[in-house]
VOBA-1610 file (N, C-alpha, C; in pm, whole numbers, padded with zeros to 5 digits, always signed):
BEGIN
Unk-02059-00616-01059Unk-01946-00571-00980Unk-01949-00636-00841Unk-02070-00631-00761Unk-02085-00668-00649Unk-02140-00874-00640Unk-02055-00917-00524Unk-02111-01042-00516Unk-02251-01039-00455Unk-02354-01133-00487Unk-02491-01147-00447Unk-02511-01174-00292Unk-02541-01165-00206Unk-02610-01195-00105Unk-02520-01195+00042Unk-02443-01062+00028Unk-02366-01076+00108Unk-02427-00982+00242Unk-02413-01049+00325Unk-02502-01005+00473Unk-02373-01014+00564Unk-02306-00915+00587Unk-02181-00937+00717Unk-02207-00824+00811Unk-02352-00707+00779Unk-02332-00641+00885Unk-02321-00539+00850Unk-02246-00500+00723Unk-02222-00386+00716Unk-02358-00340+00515Unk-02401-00207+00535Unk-02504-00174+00425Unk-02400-00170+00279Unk-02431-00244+00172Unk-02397-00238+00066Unk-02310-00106+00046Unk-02370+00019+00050Unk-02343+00113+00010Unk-02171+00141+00078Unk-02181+00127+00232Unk-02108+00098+00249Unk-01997+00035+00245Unk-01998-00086+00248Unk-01910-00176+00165Unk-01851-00102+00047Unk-01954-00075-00031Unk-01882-00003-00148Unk-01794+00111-00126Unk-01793+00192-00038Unk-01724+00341-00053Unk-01580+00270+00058Unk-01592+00154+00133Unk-01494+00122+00223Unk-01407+00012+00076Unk-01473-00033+00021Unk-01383-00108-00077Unk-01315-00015-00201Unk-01349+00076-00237Unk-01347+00201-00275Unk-01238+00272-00237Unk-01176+00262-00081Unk-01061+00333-00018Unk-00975+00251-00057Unk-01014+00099-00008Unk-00908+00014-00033Unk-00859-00013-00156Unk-00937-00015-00275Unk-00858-00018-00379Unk-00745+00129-00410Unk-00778+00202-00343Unk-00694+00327-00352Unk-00547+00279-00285Unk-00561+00230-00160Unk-00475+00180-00081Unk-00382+00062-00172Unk-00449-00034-00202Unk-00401-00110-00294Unk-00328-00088-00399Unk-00391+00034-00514Unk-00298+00049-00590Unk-00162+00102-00490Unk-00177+00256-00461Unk-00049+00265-00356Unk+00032+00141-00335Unk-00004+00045-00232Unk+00059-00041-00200Unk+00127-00121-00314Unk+00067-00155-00405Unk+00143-00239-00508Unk+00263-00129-00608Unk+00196-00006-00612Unk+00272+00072-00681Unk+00455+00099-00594Unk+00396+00094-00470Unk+00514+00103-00412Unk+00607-00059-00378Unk+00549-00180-00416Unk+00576-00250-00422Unk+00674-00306-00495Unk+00663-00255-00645Unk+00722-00233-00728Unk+00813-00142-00748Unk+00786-00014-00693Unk+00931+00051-00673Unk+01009-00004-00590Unk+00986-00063-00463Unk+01108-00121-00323Unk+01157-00238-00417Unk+01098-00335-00489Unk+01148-00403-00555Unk+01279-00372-00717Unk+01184-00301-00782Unk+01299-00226-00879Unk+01477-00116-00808Unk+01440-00070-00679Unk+01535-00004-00577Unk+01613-00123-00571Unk+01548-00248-00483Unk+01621-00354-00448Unk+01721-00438-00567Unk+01645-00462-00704Unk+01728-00507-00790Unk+01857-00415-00842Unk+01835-00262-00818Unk+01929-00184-00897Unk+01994-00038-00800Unk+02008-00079-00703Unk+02081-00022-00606Unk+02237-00060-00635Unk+02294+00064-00596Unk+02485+00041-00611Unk+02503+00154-00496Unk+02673+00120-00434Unk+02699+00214-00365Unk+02762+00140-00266Unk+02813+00186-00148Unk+02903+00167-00061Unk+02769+00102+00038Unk+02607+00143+00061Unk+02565+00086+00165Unk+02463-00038+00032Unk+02547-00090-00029Unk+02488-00185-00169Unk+02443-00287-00090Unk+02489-00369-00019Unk+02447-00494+00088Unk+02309-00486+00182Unk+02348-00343+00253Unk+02274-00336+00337Unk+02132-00215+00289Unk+02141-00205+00189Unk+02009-00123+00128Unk+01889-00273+00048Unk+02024-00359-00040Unk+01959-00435-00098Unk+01936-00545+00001Unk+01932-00573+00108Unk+01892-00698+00209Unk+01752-00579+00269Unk+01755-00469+00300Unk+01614-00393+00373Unk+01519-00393+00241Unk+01566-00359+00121Unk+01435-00353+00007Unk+01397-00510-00020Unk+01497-00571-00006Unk+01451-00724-00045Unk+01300-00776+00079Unk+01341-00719+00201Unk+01234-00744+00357Unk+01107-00660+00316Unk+01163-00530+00255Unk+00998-00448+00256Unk+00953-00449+00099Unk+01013-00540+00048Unk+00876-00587-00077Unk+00815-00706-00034Unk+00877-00789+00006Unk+00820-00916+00069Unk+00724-00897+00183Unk+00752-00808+00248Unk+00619-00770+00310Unk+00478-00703+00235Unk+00529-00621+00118Unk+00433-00576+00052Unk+00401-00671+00031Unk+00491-00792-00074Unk+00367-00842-00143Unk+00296-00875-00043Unk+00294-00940+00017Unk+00161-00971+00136Unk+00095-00957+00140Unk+00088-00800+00192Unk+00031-00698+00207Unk-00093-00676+00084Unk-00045-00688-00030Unk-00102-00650-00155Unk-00214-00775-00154Unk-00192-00878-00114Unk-00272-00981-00119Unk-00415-00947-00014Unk-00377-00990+00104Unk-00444-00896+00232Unk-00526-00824+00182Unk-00512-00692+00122Unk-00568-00567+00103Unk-00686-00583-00008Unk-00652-00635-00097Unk-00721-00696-00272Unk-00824-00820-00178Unk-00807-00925-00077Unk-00864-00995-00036Unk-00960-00949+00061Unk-00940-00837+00107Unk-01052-00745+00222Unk-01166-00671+00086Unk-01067-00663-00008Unk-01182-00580-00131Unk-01326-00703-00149Unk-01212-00806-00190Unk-01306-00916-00244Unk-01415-00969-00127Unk-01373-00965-00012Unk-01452-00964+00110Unk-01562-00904+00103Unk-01579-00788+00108Unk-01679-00680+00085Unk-01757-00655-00052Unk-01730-00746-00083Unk-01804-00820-00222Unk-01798-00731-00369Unk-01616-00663-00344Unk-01658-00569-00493Unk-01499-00637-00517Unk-01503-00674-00679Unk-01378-00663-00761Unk-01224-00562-00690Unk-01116-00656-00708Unk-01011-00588-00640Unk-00956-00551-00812Unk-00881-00409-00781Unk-00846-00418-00959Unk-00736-00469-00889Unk-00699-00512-01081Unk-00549-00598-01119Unk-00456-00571-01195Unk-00484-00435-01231Unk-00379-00412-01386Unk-00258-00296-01363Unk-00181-00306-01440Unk-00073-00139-01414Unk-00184-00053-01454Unk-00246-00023-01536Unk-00350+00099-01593Unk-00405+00116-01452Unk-00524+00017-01393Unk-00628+00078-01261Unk-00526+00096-01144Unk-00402+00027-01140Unk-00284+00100-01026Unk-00254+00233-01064Unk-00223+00253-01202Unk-00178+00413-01235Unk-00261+00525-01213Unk-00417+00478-01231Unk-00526+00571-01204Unk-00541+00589-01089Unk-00531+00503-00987Unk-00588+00514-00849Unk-00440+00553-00767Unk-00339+00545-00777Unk-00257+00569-00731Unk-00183+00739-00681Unk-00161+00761-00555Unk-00107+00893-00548Unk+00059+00857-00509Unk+00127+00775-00558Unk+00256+00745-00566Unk+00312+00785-00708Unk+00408+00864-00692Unk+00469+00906-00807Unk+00579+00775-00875Unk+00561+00704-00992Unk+00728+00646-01026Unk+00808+00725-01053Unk+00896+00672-01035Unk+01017+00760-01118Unk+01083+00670-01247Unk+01135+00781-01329Unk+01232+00749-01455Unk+01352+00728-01443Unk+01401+00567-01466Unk+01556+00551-01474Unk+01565+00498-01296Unk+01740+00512-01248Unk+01765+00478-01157Unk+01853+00546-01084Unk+01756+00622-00991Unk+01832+00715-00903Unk+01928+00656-00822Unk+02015+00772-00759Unk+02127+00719-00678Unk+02036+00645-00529Unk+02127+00598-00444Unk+02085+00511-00369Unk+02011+00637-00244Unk+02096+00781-00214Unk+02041+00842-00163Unk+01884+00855-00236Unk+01882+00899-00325Unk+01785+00909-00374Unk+01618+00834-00382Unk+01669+00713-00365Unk+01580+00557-00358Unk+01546+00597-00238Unk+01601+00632-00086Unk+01558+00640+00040Unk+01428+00753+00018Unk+01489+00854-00040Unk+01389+00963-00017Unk+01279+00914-00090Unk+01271+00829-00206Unk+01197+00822-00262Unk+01107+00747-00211Unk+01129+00642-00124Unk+01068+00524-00078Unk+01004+00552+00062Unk+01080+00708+00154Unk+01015+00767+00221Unk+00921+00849+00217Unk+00871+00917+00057Unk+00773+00956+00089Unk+00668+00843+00013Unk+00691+00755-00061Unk+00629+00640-00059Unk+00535+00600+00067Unk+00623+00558+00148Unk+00556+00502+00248Unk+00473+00600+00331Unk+00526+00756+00355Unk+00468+00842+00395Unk+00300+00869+00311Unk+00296+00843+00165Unk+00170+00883+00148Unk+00089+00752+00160Unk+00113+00581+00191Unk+00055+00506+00231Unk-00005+00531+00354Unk+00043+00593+00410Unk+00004+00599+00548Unk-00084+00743+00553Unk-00072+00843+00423Unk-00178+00937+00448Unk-00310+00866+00365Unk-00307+00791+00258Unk-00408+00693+00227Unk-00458+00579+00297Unk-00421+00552+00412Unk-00454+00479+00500Unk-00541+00563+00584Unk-00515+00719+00653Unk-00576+00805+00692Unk-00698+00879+00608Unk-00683+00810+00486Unk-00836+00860+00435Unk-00926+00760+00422Unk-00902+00640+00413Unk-01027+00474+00404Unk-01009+00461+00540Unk-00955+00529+00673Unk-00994+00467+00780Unk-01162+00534+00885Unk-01152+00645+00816Unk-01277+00721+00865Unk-01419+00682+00808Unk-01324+00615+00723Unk-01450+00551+00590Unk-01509+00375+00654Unk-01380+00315+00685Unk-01457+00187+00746Unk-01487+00247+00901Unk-01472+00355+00993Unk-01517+00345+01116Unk-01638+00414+01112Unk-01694+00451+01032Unk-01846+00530+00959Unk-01906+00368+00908Unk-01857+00292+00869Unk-01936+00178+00847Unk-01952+00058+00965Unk-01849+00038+01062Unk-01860+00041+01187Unk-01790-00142+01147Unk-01683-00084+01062Unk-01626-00264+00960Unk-01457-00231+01014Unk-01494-00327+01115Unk-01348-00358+01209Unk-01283-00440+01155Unk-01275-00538+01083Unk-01181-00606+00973Unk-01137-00490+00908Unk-01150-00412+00818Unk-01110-00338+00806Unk-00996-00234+00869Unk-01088-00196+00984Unk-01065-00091+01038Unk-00884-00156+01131Unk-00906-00317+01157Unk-00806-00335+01218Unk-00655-00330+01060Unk-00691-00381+00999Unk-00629-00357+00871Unk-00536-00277+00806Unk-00603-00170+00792Unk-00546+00012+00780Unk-00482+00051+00934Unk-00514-00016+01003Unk-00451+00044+01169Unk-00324-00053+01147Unk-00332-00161+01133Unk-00191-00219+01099Unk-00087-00158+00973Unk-00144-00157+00848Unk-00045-00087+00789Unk-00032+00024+00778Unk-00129+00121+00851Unk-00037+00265+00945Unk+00051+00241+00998Unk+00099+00184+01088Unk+00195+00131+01201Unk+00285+00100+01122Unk+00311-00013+00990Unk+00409-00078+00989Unk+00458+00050+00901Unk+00390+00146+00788Unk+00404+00226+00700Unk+00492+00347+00786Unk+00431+00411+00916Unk+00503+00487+00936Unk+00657+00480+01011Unk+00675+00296+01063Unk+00763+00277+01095Unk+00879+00290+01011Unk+00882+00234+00875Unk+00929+00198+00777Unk+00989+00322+00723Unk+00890+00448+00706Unk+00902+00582+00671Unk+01047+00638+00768Unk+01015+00586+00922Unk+01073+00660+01012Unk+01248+00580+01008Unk+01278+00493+00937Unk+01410+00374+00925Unk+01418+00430+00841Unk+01387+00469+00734Unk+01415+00526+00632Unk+01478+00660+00639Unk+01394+00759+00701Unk+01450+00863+00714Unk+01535+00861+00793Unk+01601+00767+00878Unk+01690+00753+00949Unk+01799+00713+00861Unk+01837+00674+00778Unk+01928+00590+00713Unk+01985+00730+00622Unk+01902+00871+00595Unk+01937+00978+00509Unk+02054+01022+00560
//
């Protein structure tokens, strides 16, 4: 599971329980990745333009994001998972069935982002106990961008 001979500072064990958050984070993030993206392809309605140009900006940031996050795993020398199954297990993002109305997609995508940002609040106590500021700057960034996103969102209800 773990790469051999990795010395950055921080104790194995560590590493492990901070890569550990992040794959939690990760699934989240990709899970919701995939919903802003499925929203973005199948949105209708009077704000149809301007819903599908904001989901088109905040998957493209996910993906990023998803990269980033899976690449801080691999950093810390443990396997990033890759599959829908280890996203579905690790994930506290609900999908949904079918295609809700466009009100609906907001709320949905607000508490999306709202529980990224409470899974961000649980791996961040975890890398500042390991004293792993890559990290730690990491989860402090996509707090910020997560609860901004949350807060446009709920603005748009």
């Amino acid at each position: 599971m773990n790469m051999p001979n990795i010395d950055i500072g921080i104790k194995t064990g560590d590493r492990e329980k901070v890569a550990e958050g992040l794959k939690r984070l990760l699934a989240d993030s990709y899970t919701l990745y995939l919903q802003t993206h499925n929203f973005h392809w199948n949105v209708t309605g009077p704000q149809f333009r301007e819903l599908h140009l904001m989901f088109e900006e905040q998957y493209t940031e996910l993906a990023t994001a998803v990269d980033e996050i899976a690449e801080r795993i691999r950093a810390l020398g443990v396997h990033a998972p890759g599959t829908y199954k280890e996203f579905a297990r690790l994930s506290q993002i609900q999908e949904v069935d079918g295609v809700p109305e466009a009100a609906e997609m907001l709320l949905t995508l607000t508490r999306a982002h709202e529980q990224v940002v409470k899974t961000c609040r649980e791996v961040l106590p975890l890398a500042q106990e390991a004293e792993d500021e890559s990290t730690i700057s990491l989860v402090s960034d996509r707090m910020v961008l997560h609860e901004k996103t949350a807060w446009m969102l709920r603005s748009m209800q």
